[in-house]
N, CA and C atoms of all chains as a GROMACS GRO file, in nm:
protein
  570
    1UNK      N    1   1.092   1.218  -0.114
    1UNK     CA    2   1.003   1.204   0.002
    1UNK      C    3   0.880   1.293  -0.016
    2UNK      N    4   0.778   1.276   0.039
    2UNK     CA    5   0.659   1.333   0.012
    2UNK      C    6   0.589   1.366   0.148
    3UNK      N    7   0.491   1.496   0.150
    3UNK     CA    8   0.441   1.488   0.277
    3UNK      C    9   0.304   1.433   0.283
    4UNK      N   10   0.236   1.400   0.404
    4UNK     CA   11   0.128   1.308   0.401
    4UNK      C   12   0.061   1.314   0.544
    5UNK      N   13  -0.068   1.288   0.556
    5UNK     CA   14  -0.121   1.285   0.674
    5UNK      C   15  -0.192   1.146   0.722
    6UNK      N   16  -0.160   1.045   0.831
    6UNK     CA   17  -0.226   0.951   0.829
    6UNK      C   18  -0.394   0.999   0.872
    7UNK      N   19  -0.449   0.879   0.823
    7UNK     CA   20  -0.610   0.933   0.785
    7UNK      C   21  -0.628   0.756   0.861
    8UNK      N   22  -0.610   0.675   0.915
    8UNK     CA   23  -0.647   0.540   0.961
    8UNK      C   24  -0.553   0.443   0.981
    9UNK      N   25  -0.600   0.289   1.005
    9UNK     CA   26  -0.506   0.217   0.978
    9UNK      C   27  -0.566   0.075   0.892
   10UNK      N   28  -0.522  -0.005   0.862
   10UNK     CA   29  -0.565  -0.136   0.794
   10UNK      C   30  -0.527  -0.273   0.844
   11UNK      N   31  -0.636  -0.332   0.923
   11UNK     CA   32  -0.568  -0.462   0.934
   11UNK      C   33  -0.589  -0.563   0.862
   12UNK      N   34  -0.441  -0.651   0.897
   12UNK     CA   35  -0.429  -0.720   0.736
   12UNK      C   36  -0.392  -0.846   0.847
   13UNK      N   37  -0.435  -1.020   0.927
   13UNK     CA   38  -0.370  -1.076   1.001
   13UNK      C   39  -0.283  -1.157   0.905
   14UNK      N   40  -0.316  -1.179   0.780
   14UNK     CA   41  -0.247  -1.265   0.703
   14UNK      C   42  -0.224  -1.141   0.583
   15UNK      N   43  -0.023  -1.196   0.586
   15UNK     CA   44   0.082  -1.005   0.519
   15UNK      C   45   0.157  -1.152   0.477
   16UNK      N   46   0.239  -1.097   0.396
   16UNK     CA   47   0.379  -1.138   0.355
   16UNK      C   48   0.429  -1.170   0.488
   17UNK      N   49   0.505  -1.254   0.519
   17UNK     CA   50   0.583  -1.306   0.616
   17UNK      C   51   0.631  -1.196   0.680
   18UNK      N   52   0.779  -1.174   0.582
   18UNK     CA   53   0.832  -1.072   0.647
   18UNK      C   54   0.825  -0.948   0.730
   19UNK      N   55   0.641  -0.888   0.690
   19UNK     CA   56   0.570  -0.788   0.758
   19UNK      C   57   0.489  -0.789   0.904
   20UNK      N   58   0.513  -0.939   0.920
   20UNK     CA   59   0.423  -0.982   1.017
   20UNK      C   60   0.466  -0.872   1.163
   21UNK      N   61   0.428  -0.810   1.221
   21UNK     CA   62   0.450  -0.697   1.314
   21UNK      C   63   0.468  -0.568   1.270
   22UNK      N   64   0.465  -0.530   1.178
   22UNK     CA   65   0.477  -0.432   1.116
   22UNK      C   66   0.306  -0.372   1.088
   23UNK      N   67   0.294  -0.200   1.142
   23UNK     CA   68   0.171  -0.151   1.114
   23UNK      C   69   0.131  -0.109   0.938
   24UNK      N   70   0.025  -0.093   0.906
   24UNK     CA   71   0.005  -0.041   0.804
   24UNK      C   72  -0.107   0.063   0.838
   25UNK      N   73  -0.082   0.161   0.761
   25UNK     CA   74  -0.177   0.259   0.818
   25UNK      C   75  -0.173   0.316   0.658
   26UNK      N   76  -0.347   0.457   0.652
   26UNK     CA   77  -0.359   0.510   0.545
   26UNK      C   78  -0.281   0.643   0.560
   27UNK      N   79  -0.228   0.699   0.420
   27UNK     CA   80  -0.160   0.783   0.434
   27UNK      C   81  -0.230   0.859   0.329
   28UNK      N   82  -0.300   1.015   0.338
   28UNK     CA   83  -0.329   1.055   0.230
   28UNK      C   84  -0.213   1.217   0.208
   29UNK      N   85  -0.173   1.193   0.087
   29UNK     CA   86  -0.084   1.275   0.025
   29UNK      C   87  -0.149   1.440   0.065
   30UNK      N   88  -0.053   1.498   0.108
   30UNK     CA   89  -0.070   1.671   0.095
   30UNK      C   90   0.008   1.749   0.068
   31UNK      N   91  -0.027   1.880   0.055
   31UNK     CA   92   0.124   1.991   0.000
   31UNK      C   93   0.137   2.060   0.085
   32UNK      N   94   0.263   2.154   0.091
   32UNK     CA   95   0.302   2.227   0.247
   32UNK      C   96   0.156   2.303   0.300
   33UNK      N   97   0.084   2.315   0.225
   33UNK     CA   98  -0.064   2.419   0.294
   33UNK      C   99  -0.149   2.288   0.320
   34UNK      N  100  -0.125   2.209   0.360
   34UNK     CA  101  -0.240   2.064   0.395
   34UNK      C  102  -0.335   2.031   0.320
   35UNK      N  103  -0.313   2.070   0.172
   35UNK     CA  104  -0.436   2.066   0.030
   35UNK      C  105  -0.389   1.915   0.021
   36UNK      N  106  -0.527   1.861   0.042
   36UNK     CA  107  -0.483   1.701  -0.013
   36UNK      C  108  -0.449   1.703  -0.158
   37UNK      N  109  -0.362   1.594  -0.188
   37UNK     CA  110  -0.344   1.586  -0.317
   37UNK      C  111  -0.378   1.416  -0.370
   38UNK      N  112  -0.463   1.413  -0.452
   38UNK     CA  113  -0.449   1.250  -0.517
   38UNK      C  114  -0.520   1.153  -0.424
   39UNK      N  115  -0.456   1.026  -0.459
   39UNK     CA  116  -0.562   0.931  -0.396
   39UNK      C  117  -0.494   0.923  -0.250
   40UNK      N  118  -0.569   0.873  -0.139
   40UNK     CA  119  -0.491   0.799  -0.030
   40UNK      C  120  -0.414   0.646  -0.061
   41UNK      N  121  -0.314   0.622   0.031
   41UNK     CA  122  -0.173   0.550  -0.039
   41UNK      C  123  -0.201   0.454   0.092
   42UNK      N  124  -0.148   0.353   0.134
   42UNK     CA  125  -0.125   0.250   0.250
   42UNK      C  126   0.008   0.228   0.223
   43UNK      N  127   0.080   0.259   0.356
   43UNK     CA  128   0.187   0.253   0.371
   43UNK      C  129   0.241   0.198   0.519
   44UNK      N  130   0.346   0.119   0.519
   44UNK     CA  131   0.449   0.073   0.642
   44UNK      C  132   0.472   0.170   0.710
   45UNK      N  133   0.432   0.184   0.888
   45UNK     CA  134   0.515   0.260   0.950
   45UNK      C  135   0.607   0.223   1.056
   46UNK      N  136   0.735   0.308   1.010
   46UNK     CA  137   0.880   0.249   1.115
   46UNK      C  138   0.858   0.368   1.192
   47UNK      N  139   0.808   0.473   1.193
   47UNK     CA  140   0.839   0.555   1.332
   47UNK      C  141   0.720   0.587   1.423
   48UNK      N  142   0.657   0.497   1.438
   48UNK     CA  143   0.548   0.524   1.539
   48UNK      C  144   0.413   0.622   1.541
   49UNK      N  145   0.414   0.636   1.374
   49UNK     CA  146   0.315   0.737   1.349
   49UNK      C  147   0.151   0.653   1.389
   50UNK      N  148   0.040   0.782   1.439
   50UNK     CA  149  -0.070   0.759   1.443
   50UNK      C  150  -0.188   0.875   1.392
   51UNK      N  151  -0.306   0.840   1.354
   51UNK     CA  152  -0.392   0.906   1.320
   51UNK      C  153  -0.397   1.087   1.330
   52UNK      N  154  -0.406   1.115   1.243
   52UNK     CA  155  -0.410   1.283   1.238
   52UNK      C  156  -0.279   1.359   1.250
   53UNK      N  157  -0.163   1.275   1.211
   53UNK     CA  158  -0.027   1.345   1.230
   53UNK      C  159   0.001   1.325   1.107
   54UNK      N  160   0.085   1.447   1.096
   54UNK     CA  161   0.152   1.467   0.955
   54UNK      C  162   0.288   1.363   0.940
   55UNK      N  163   0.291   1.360   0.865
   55UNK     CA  164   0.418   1.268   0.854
   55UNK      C  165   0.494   1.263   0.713
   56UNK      N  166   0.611   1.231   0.699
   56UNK     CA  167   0.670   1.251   0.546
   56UNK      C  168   0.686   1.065   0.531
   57UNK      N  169   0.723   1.040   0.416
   57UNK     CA  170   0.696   0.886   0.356
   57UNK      C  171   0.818   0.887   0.214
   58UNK      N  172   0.820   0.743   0.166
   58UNK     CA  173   0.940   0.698   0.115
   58UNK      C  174   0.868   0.638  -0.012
   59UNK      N  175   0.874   0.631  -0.103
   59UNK     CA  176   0.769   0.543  -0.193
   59UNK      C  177   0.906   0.467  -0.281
   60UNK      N  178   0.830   0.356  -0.375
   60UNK     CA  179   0.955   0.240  -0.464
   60UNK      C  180   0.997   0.135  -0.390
   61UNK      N  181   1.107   0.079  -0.452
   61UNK     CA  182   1.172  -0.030  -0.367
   61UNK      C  183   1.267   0.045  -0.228
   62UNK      N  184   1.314   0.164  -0.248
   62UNK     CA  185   1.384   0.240  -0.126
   62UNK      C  186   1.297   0.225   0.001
   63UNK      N  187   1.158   0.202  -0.003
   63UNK     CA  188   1.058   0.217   0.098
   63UNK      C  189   1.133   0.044   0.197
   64UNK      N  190   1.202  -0.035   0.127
   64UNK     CA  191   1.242  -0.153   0.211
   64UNK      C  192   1.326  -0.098   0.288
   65UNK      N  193   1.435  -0.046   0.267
   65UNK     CA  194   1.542  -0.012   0.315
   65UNK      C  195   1.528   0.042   0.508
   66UNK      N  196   1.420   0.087   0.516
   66UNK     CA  197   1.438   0.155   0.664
   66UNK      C  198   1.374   0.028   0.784
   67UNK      N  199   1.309  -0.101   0.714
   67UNK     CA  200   1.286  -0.207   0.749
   67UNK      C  201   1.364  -0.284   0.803
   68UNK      N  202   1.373  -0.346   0.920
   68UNK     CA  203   1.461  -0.430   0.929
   68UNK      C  204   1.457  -0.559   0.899
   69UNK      N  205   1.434  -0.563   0.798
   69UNK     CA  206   1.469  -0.691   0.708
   69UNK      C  207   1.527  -0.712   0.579
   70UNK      N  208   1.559  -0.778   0.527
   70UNK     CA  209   1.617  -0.813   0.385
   70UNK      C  210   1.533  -0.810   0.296
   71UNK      N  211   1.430  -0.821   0.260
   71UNK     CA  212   1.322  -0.826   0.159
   71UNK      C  213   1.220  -0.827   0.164
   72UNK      N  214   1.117  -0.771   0.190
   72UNK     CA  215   0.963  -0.732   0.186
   72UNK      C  216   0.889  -0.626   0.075
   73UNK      N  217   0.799  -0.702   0.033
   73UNK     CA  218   0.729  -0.609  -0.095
   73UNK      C  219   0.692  -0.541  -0.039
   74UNK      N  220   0.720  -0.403  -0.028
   74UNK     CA  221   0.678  -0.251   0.019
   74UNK      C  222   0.708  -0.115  -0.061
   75UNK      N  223   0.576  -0.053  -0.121
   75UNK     CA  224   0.617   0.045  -0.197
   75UNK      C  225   0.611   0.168  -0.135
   76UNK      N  226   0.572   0.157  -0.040
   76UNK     CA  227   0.589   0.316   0.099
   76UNK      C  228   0.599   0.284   0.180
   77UNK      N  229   0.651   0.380   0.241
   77UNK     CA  230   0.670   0.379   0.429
   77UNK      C  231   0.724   0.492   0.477
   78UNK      N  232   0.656   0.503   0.618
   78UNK     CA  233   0.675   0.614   0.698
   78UNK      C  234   0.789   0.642   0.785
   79UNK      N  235   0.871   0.754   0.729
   79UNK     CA  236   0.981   0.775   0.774
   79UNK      C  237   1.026   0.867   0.884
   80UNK      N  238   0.907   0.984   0.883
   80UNK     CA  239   0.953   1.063   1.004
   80UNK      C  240   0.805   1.137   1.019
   81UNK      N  241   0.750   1.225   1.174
   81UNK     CA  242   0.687   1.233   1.170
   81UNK      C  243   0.690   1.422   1.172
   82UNK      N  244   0.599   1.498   1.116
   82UNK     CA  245   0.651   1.660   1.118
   82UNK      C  246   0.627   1.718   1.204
   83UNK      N  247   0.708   1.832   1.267
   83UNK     CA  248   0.698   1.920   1.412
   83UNK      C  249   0.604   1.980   1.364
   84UNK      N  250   0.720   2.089   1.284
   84UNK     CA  251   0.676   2.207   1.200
   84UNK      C  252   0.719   2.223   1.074
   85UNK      N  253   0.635   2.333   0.977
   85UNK     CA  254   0.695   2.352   0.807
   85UNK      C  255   0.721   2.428   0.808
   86UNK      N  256   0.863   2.520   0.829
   86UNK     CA  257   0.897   2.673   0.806
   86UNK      C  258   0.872   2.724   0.620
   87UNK      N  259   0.832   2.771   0.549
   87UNK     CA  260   0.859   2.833   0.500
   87UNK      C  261   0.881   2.988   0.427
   88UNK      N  262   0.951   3.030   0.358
   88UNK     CA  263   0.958   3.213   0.334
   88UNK      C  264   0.849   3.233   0.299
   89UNK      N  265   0.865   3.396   0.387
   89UNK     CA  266   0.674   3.435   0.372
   89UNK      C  267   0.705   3.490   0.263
   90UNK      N  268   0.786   3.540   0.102
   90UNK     CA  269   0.742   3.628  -0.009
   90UNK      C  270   0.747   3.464  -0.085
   91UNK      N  271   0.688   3.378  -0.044
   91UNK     CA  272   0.693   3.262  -0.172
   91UNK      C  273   0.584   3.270  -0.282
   92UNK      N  274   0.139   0.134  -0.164
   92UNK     CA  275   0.045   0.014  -0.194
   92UNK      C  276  -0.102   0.112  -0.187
   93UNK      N  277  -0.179   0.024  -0.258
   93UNK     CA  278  -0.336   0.044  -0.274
   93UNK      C  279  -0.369  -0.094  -0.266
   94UNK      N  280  -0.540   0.000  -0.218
   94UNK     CA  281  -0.652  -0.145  -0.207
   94UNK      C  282  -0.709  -0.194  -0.305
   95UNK      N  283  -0.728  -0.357  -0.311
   95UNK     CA  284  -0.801  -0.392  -0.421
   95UNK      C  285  -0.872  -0.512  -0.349
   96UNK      N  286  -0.959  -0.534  -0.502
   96UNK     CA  287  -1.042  -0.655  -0.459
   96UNK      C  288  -1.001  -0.766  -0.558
   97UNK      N  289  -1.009  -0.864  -0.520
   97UNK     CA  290  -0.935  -0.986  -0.653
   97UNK      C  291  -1.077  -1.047  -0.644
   98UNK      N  292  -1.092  -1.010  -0.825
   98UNK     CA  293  -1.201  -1.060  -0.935
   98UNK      C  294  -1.216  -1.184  -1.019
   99UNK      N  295  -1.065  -1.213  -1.008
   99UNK     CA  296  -1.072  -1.330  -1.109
   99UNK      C  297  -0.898  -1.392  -1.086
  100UNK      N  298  -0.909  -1.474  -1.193
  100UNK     CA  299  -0.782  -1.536  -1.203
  100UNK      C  300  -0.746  -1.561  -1.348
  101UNK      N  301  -0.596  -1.543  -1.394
  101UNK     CA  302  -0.557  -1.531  -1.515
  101UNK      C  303  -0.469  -1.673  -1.536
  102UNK      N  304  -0.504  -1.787  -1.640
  102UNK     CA  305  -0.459  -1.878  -1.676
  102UNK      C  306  -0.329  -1.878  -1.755
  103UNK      N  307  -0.229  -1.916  -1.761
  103UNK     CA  308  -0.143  -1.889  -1.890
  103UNK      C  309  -0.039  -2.004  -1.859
  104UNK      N  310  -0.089  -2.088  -1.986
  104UNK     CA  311   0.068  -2.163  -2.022
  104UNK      C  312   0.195  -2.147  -2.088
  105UNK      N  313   0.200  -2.079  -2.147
  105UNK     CA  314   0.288  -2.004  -2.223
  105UNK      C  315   0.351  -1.850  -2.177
  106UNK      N  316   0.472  -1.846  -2.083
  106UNK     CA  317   0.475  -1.736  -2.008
  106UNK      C  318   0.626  -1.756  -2.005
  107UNK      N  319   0.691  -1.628  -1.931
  107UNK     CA  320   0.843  -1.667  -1.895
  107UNK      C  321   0.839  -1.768  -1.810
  108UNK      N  322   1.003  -1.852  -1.831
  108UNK     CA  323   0.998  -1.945  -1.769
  108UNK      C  324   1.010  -1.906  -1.616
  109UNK      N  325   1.060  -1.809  -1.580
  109UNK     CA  326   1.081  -1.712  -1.484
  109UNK      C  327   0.938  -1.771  -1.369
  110UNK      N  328   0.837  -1.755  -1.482
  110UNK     CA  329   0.703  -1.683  -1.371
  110UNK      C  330   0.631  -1.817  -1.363
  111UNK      N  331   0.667  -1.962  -1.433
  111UNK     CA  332   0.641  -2.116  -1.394
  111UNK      C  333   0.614  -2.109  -1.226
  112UNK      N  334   0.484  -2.136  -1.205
  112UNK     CA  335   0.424  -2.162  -1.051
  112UNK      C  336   0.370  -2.031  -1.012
  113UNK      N  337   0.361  -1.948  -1.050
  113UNK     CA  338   0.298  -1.792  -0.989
  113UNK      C  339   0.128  -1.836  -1.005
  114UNK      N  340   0.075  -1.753  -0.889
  114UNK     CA  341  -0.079  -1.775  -0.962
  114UNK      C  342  -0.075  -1.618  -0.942
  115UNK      N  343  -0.171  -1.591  -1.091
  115UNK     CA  344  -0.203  -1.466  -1.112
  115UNK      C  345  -0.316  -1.448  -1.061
  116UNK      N  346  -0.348  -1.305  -1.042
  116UNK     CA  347  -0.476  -1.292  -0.992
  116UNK      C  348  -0.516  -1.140  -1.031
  117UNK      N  349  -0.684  -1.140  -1.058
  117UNK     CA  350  -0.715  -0.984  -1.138
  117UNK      C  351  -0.775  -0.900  -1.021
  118UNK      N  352  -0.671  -0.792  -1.014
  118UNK     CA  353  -0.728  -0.694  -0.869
  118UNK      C  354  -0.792  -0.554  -0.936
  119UNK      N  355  -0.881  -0.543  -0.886
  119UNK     CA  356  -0.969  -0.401  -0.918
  119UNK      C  357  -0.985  -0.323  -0.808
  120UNK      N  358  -0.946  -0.215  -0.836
  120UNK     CA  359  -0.871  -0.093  -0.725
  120UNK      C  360  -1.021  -0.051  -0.695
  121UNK      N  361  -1.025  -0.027  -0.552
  121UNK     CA  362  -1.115  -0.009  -0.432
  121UNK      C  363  -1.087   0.136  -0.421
  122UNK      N  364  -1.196   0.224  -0.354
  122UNK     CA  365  -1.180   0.304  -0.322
  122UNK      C  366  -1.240   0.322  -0.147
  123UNK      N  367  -1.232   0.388  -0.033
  123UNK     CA  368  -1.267   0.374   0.120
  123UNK      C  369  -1.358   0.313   0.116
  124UNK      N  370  -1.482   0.376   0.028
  124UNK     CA  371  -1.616   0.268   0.054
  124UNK      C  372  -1.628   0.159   0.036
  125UNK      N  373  -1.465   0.093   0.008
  125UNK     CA  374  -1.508   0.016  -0.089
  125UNK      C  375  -1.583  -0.043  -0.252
  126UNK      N  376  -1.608   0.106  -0.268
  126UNK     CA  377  -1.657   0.119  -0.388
  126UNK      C  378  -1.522   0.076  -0.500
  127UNK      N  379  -1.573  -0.004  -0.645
  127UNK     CA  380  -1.485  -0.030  -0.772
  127UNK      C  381  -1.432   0.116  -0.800
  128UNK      N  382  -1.305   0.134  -0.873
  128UNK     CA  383  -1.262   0.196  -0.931
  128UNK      C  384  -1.253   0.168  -1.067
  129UNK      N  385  -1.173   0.238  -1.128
  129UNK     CA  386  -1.186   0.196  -1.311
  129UNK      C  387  -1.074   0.090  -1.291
  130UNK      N  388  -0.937   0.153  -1.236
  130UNK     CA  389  -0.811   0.073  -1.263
  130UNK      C  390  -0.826  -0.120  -1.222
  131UNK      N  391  -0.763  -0.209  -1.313
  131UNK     CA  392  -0.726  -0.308  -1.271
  131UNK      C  393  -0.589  -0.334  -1.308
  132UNK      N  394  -0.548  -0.461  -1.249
  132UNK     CA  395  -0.436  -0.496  -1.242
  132UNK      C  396  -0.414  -0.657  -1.224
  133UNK      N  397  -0.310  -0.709  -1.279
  133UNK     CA  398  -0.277  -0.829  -1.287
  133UNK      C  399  -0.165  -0.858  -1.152
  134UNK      N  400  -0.181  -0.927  -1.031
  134UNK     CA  401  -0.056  -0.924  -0.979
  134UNK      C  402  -0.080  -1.062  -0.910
  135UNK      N  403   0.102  -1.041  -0.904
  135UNK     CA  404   0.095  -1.241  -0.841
  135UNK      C  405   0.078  -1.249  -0.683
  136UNK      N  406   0.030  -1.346  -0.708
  136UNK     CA  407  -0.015  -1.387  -0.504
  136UNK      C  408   0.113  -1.429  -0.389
  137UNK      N  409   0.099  -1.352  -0.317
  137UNK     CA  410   0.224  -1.404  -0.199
  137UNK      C  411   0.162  -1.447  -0.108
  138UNK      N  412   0.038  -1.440  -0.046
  138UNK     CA  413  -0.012  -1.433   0.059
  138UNK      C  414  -0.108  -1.616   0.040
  139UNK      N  415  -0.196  -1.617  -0.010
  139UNK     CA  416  -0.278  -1.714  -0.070
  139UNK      C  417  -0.436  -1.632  -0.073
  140UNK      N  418  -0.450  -1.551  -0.120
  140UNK     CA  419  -0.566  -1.489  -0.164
  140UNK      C  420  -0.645  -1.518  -0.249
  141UNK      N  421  -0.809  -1.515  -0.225
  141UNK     CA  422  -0.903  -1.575  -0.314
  141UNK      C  423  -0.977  -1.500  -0.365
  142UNK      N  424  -1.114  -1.494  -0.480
  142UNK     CA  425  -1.194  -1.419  -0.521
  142UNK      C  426  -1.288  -1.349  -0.441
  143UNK      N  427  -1.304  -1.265  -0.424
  143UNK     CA  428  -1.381  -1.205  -0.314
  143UNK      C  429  -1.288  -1.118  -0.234
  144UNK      N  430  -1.172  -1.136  -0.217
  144UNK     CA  431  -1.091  -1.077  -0.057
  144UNK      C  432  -1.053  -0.965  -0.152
  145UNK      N  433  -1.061  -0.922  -0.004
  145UNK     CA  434  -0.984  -0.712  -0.027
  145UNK      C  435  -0.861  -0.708  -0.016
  146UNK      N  436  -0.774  -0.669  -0.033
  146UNK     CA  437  -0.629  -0.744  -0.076
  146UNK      C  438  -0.548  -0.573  -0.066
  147UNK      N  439  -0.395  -0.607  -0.019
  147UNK     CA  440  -0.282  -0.480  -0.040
  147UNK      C  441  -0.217  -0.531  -0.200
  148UNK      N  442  -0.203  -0.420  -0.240
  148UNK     CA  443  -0.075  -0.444  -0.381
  148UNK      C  444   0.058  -0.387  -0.420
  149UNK      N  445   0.110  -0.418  -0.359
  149UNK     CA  446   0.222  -0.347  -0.380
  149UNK      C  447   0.265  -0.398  -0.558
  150UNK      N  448   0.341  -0.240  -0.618
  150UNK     CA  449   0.375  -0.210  -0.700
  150UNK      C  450   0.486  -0.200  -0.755
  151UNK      N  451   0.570  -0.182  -0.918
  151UNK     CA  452   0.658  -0.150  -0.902
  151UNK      C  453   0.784  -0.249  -0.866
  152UNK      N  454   0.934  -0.206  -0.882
  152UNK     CA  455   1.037  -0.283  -0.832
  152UNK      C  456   1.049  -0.367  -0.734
  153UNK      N  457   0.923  -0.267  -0.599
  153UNK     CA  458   0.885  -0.318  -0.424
  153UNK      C  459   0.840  -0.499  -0.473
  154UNK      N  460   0.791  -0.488  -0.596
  154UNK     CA  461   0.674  -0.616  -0.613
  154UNK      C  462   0.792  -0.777  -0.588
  155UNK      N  463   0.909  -0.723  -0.623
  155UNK     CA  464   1.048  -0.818  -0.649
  155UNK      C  465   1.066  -0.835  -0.541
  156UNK      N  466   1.057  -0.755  -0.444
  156UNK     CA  467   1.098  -0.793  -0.286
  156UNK      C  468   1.056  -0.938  -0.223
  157UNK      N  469   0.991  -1.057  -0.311
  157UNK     CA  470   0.940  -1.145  -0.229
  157UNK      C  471   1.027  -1.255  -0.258
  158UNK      N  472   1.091  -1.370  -0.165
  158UNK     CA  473   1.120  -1.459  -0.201
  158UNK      C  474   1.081  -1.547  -0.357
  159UNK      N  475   0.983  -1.568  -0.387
  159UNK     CA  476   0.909  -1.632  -0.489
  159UNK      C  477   0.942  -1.493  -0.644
  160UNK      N  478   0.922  -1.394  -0.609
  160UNK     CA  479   0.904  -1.325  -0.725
  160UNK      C  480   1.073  -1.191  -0.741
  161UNK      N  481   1.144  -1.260  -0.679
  161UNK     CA  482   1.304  -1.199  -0.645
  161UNK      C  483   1.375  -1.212  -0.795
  162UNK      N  484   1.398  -1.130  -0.846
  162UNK     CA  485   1.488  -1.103  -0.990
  162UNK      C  486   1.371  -1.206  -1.074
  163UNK      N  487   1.251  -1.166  -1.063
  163UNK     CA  488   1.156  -1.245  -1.189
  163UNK      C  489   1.076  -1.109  -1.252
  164UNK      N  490   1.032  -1.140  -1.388
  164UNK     CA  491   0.975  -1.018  -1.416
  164UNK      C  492   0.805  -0.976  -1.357
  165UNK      N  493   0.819  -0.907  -1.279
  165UNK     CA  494   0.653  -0.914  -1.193
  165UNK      C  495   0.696  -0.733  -1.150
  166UNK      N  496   0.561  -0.701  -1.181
  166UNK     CA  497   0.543  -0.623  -1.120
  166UNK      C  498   0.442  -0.490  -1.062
  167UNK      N  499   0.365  -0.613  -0.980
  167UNK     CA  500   0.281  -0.612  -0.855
  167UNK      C  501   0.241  -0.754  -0.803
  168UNK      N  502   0.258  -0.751  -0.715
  168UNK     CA  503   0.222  -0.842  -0.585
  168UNK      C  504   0.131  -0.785  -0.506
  169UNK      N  505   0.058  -0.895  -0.441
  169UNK     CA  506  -0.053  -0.883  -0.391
  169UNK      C  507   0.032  -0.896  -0.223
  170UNK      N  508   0.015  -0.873  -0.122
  170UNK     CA  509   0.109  -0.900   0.014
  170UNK      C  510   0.035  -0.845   0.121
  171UNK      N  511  -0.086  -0.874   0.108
  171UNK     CA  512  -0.143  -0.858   0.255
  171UNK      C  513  -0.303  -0.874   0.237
  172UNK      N  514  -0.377  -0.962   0.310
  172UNK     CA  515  -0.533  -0.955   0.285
  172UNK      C  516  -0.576  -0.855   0.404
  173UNK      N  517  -0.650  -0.787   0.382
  173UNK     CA  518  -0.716  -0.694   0.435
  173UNK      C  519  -0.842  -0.791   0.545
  174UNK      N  520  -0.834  -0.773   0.659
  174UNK     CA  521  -0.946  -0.792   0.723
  174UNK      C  522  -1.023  -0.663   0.763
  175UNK      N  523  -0.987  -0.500   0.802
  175UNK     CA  524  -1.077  -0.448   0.845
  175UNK      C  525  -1.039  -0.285   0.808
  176UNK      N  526  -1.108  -0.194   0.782
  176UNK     CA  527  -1.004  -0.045   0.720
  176UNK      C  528  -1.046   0.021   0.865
  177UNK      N  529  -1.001   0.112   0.908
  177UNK     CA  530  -1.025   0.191   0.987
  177UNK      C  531  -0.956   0.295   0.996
  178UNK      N  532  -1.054   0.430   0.927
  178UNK     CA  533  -1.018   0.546   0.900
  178UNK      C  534  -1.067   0.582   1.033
  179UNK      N  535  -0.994   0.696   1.100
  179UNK     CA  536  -1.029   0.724   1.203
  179UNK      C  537  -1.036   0.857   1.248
  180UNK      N  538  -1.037   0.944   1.111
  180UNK     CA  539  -0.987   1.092   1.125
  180UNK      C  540  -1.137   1.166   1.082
  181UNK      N  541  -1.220   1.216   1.210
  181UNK     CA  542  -1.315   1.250   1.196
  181UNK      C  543  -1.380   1.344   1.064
  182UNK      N  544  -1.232   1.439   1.069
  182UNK     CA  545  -1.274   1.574   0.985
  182UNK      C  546  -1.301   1.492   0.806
  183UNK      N  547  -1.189   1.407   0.827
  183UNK     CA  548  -1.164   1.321   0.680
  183UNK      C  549  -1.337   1.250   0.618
  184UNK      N  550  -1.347   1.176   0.732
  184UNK     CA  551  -1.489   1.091   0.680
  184UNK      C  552  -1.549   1.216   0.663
  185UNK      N  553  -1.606   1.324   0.769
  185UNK     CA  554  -1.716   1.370   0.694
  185UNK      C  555  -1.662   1.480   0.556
  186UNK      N  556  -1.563   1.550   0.526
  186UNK     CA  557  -1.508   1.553   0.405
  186UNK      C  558  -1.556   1.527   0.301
  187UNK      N  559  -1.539   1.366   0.309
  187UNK     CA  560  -1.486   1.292   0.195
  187UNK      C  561  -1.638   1.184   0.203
  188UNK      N  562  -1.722   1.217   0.321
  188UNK     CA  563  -1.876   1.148   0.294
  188UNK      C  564  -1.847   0.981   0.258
  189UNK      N  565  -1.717   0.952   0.395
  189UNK     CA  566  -1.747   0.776   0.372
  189UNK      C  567  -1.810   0.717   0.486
  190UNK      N  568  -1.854   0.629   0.467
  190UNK     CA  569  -1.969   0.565   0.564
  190UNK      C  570  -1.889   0.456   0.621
   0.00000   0.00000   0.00000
């Protein structure tokens, strides 16, 4: 899983069948200090994420799995959205 | 998935028998502005996408997920035409200087 911040969304009226209700939004990759990393990604979201929230994501064929459906070409998706990042302060 | 734009179309008679009826199509990776990138890519159409459209691609194993391209060797699919981007994260555009 990776962490990520949505940065927009994309509309698409004509998707693969199976996606039809399903959001797509941009997700650009970051590291626990919010340093973007790499390109921005478009990804499926199942938990209700929106603009300027952090959020963690699923990438591969595993990215189907939290879908409720049987088969949709999806290589990410948004799985949960972040409170907070604890980590040790001598890191 | 990433954005692309489909440039062209790839002919082939001679292919697995697997991939008989796919239409290929040549996507060149977009960047927010819409601006070309270097990367392209060959991927088959699920949607019915034409030359010109801004297009999703999914990658990878995900690409098998479609009825049509299910246990065939493919991998990227095209699965969503793009009608409109909307970045909406103020600090981001001016950042990253997209218009």
């Amino acid at each position: 899983m990776f962490l990520g911040k949505v940065i927009g969304n994309v509309w698409a009226t004509k998707k693969y069948e199976a996606l039809n209700s399903f959001k797509l939004l941009f997700v650009q990759p970051i590291n626990s200090e919010n340093k973007e990393l790499g390109e921005p990604i478009i990804a499926v979201d199942t938990v209700g994420a929106g603009p300027g929230e952090k959020i963690f994501y699923i990438t591969a064929s595993e990215a189907v799995i939290p879908l409720p459906v049987d088969m949709a070409p999806v290589d990410a998706s948004i799985v949960g959205i972040v409170d907070t990042i604890n980590l040790p302060v001598d890191r | 998935m990433f954005l692309g734009r489909v440039i062209g179309n790839v002919w082939s008679t001679k292919k697995d028998e697997n991939l008989v009826g796919a239409k290929f199509l040549i996507v060149r990776q977009i960047d927010l502005n819409m601006k070309d990138k270097e990367n392209f890519v060959v991927a088959v159409d699920s949607v019915g996408a034409g030359e010109g459209e801004v297009v999703l691609v999914a990658t990878g194993s995900s690409s098998r997920q479609t009825s049509f391209t299910k246990d065939k060797p493919v991998d990227a699919v095209i699965m969503a035409i793009v009608d409109k981007l909307d970045i909406s994260l103020k600090e981001y555009i001016e950042e990253h200087r997209l218009s």
